[in-house]
C-alpha positions in Angstrom: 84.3 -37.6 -25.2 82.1 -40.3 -26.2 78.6 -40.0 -24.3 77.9 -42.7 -21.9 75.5 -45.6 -21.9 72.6 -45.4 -19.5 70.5 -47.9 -18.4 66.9 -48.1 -20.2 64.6 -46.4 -17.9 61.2 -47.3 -16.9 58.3 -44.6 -17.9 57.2 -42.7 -15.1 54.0 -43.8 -13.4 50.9 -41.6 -14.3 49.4 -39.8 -11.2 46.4 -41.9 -12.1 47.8 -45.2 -12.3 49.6 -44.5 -9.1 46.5 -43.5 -6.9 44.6 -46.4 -8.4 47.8 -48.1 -7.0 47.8 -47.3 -3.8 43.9 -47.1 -3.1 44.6 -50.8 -3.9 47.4 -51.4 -1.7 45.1 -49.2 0.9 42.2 -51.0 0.5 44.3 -54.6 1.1 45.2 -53.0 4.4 42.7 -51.9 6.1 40.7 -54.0 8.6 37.3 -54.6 8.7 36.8 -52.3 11.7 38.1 -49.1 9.2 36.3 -50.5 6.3 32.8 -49.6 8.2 34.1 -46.8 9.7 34.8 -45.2 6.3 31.3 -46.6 4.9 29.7 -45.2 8.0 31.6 -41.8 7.2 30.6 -42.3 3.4 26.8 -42.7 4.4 27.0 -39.3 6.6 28.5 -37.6 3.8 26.0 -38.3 1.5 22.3 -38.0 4.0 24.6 -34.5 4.8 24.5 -34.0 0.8 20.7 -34.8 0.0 19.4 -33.4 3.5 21.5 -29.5 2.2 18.9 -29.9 -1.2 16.1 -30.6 0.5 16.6 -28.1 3.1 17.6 -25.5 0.0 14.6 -26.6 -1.9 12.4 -25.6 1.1 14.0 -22.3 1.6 13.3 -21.9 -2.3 9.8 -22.9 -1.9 9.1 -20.8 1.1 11.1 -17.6 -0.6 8.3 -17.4 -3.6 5.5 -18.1 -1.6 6.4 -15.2 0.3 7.0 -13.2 -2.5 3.8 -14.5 -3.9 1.6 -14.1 -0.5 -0.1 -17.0 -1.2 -0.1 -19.7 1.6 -3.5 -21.4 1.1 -6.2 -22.0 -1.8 -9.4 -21.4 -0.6 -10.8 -23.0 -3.7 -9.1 -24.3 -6.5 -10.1 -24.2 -10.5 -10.3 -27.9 -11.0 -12.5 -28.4 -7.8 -16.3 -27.9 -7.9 -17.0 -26.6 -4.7 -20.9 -27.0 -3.5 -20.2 -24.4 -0.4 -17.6 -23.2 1.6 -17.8 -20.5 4.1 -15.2 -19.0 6.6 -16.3 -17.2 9.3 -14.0 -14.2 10.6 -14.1 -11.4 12.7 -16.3 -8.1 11.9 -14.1 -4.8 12.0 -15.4 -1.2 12.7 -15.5 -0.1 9.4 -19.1 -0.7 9.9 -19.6 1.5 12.8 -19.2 4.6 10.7 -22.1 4.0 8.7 -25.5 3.7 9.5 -26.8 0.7 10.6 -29.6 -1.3 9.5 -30.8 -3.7 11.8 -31.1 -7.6 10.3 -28.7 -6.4 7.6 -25.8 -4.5 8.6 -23.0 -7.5 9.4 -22.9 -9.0 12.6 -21.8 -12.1 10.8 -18.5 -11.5 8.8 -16.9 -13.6 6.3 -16.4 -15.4 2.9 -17.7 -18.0 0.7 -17.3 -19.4 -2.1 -19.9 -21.8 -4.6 -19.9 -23.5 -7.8 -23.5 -24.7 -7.5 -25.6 -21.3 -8.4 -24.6 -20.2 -11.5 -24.0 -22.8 -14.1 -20.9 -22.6 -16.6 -23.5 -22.5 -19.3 -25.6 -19.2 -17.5 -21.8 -18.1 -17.2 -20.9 -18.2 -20.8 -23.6 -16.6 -21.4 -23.3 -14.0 -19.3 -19.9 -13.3 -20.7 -21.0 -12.9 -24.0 -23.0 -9.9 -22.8 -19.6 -8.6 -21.5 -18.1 -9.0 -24.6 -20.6 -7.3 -27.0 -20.5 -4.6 -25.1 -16.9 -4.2 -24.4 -16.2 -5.1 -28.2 -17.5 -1.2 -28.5 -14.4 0.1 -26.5 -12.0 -0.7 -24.2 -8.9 0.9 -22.0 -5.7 1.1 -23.3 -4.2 -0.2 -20.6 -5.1 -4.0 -19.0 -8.3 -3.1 -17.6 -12.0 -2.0 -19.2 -15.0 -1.8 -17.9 -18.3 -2.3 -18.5 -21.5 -1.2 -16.3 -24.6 -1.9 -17.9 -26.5 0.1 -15.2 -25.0 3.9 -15.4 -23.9 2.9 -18.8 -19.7 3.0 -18.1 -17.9 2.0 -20.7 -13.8 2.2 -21.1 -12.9 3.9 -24.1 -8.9 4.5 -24.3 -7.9 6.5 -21.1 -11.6 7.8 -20.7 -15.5 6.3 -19.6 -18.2 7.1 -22.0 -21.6 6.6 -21.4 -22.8 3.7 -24.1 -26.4 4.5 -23.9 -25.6 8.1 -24.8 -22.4 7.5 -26.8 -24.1 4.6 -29.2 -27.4 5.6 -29.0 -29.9 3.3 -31.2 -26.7 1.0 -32.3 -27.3 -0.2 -28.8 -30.1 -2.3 -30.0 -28.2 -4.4 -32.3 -25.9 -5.2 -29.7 -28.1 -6.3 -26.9 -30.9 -8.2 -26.7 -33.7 -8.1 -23.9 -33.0 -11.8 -23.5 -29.4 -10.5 -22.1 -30.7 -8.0 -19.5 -33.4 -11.0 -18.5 -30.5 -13.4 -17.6 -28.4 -10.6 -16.4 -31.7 -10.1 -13.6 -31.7 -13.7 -13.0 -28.1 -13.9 -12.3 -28.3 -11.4 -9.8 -31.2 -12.6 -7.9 -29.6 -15.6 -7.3 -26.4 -14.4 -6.0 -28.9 -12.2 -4.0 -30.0 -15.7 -2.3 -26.8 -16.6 -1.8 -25.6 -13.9 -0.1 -28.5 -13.6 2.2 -28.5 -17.4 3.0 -24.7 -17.6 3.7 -25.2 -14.4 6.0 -28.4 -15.6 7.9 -30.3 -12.5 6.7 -33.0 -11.4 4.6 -32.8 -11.1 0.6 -35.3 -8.5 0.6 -33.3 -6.1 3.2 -30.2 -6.3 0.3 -30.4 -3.3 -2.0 -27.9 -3.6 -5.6 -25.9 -0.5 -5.3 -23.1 1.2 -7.7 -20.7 0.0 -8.8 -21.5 -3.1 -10.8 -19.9 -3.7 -13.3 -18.4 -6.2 -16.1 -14.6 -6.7 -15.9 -12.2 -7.3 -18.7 -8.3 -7.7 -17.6 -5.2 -8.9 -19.7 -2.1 -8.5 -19.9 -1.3 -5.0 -21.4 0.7 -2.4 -19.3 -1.2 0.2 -17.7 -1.7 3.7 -18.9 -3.9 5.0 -16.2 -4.5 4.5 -12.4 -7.9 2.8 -13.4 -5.7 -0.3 -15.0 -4.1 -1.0 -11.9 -6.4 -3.2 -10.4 -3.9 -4.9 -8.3 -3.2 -3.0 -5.1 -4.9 -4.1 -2.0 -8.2 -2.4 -0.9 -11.1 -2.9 1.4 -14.7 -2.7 -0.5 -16.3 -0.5 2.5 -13.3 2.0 2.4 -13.2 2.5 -1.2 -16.9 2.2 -1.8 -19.2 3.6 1.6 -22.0 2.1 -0.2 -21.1 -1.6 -0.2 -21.9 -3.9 2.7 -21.5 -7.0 0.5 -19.3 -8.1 -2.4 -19.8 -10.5 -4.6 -17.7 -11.4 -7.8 -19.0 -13.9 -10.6 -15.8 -15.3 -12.8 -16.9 -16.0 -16.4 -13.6 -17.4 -17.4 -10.7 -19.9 -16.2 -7.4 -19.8 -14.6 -4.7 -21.3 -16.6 -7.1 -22.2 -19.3 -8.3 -19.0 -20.8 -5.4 -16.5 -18.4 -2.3 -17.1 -15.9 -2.5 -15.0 -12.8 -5.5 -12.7 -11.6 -6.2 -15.3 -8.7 -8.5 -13.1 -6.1 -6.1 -12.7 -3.0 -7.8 -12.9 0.7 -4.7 -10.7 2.6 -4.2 -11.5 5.9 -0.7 -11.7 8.0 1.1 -14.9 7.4 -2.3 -17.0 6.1 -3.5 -15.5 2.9 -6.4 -17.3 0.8 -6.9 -17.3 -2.4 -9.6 -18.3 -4.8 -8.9 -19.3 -8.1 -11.2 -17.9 -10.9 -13.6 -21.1 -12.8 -16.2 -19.7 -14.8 -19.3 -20.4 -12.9 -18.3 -19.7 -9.3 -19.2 -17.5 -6.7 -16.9 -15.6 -4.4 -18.9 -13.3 -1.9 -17.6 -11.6 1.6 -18.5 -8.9 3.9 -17.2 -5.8 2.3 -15.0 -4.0 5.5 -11.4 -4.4 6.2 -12.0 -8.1 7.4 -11.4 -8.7 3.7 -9.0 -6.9 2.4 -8.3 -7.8 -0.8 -6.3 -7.9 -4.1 -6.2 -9.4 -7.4 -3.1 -10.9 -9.0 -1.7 -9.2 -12.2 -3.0 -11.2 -15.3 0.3 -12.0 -16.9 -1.3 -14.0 -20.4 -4.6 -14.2 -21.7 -7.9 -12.4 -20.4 -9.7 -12.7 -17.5 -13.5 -11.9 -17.2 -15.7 -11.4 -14.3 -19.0 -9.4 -12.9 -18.5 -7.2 -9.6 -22.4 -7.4 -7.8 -22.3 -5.4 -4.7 -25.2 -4.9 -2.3 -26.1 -2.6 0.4 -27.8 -2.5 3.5 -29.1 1.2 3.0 -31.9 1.6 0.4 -31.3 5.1 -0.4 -28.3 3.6 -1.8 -30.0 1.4 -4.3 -30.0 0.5 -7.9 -32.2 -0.7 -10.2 -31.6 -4.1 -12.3 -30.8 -2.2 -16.0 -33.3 -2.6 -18.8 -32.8 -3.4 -22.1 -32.8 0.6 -24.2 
C-alpha cells in the first residue's frame, strides 16, 4: 500500500520562543494597576534579597569578632597617641598583700602613650634585645631575655649569660646599652607614677623584667605559650604595676600578638608600634592575654614595679 501524503508540518515552538511569546501577549494585557503591583512586588523581592546579605554579613562580622574577642582598639598602630587612660575598678587581689600607703592602688587602670619613648630610643633599645638574644633562643615561639638576673632562652632551657658567656659578654654589650636601658626605665617610671597620682620614688623595679622575642614557631614548652590569659598580681605577687614597651610594629614587622584587655563583652586591645607605652595596675582588673604571633617577630620589654621595697631590683650594669 502506497504510504500517504501528509501535510508539511510546522516545527514545533521552542519552550523559549514560546514563553518569550506569551510574556508578550501577558505583558499586552495587563493593566496599569497590575503592572505596579508586580513592580511593587519586584522592588520587595529585591530590598528582601540585599537586606538577607547585609544581615548575613553582620552575623559573619559579629561570628569572628567573637571568636577573636576583640570588640574595641584601645590604640591603634597607625595612631600616635599623646595619652590615654581608662580608669576601672580596683579588685581585692591587692588585699592579700601588704599595703604601702601612697603606693598600693587605690586608683586602678590603663594607659597607653606614644610620647615617652621615641621610635629612635626604641630601636635602639631593641638592638640590645637582639645582641643578646642572637646568643640563644627557645625552640619554640618565645625567648627571653633578662638583663638583670641574666635569663636567657637557650632551646627548652634558661642559662644564665653572665655565667654562661662569661668575658664574650663584653663584646656584645656596651655600657652605652645599659645607660639607655636606665634611662628608659626611668621614664616609664614617670609615667606610671604621673598616670597613678603617686610618687616615683615609692615605685621599686622588681623581677621579672625582661626582653621578649615572639614569632611564629610552634611551642615546645609551657614557657612558649605566652597566649593564655593571666592576671600580673596572681602570677607574679611582686608586681603592683605593669608596664610593656613594644620595639616593633603590627602588620609591619608581625601579624597578631595584639595585647588583649579581657573583659565580658567589651575587650580592648592595644596594638603594638614601636615606641609606645602600655602600663595598668597589675590585679585581676586587667586580665590579660597576648594574641598568637602568626608571621614575623614581635619584640617588646616587660618593666614591672612594686610597691614593697624588699622586693626590689637594681637597674643592671654593664659586666
Amino acid at each position: 500500500m502506497a504510504p500517504q501524503r501528509r501535510a508539511a508540518t510546522k516545527a514545533p515552538e521552542s519552550n523559549g520562543a514560546a514563553e518569550r511569546r506569551n510574556r508578550s501577549s501577558t505583558k499586552k494585557d495587563r493593566s496599569p494597576r497590575e503592572v505596579q503591583r508586580l513592580w511593587q512586588r519586584l522592588w520587595l523581592r529585591t530590598a528582601g534579597l540585599g537586606a538577607g546579605l547585609v544581615l548575613t554579613a553582620l552575623l559573619l562580622w559579629s561570628n569572628l569578632g567573637a571568636e577573636d574577642g576583640v570588640t574595641e582598639v584601645l590604640a591603634r598602630r597607625g595612631e600616635v597617641v599623646a595619652g590615654r587612660f581608662i580608669e576601672v575598678p580596683c579588685s581585692e587581689d591587692y588585699d592579700s598583700h601588704r599595703r604601702f600607703e601612697g603606693c598600693t592602688p587605690r586608683k586602678c587602670g590603663r594607659g597607653v602613650t606614644d610620647v615617652v619613648i621615641t621610635r629612635e630610643e626604641a630601636e635602639q633599645i631593641r638592638s640590645i634585645a637582639e645582641k643578646g638574644l642572637s646568643l640563644g633562643g627557645s625552640d619554640g615561639g618565645a625567648s627571653i631575655l633578662d638583663l638583670h638576673s641574666g635569663a636567657l632562652s637557650v632551646g627548652k632551657h634558661f642559662v644564665n649569660l653572665y655565667r654562661y658567656f662569661g668575658d664574650k659578654i663584653q663584646n656584645i654589650f656596651s655600657e652605652e646599652d645599659f645607660q639607655l636601658y636606665r634611662e628608659v626605665r626611668q621614664k616609664v617610671q614617670l609615667t606610671i607614677a604621673e598616670a597613678f597620682g603617686i610618687s616615683a620614688s615609692s615605685l621599686h623595679l622588681t623581677k621579672p623584667t625582661f626582653f621578649s622575642r615572639i614569632n611564629s614557631t610552634e611551642a615546645r614548652t609551657a614557657h612558649d605559650e605566652y597566649w593564655h590569659a593571666h592576671v600580673d598580681k596572681v602570677t607574679y605577687g611582686s608586681f603592683d604595676y605593669t608596664s610593656l614597651l613594644y620595639l616593633s610594629d603590627y602588620l609591619e614587622d608581625f601579624g597578631g600578638g595584639r595585647f588583649v584587655f579581657m573583659e565580658e563583652g567589651a575587650n580592648k586591645t592595644v596594638e603594638p608600634r614601636a615606641g609606645r607605652v602600655s602600663f595598668f595596675t597589675s590585679g585581676s582588673e586587667n586580665l590579660h592575654r597576648v594574641e598568637k604571633v602568626h608571621w614575623g617577630t614581635r619584640y617588646a620589654i616587660t618593666i614591672a614595679f612594686s610597691c614593697n621595697p624588699d622586693h626590689g631590683i637594681e637597674d643592671p650594669a654593664f659586666p
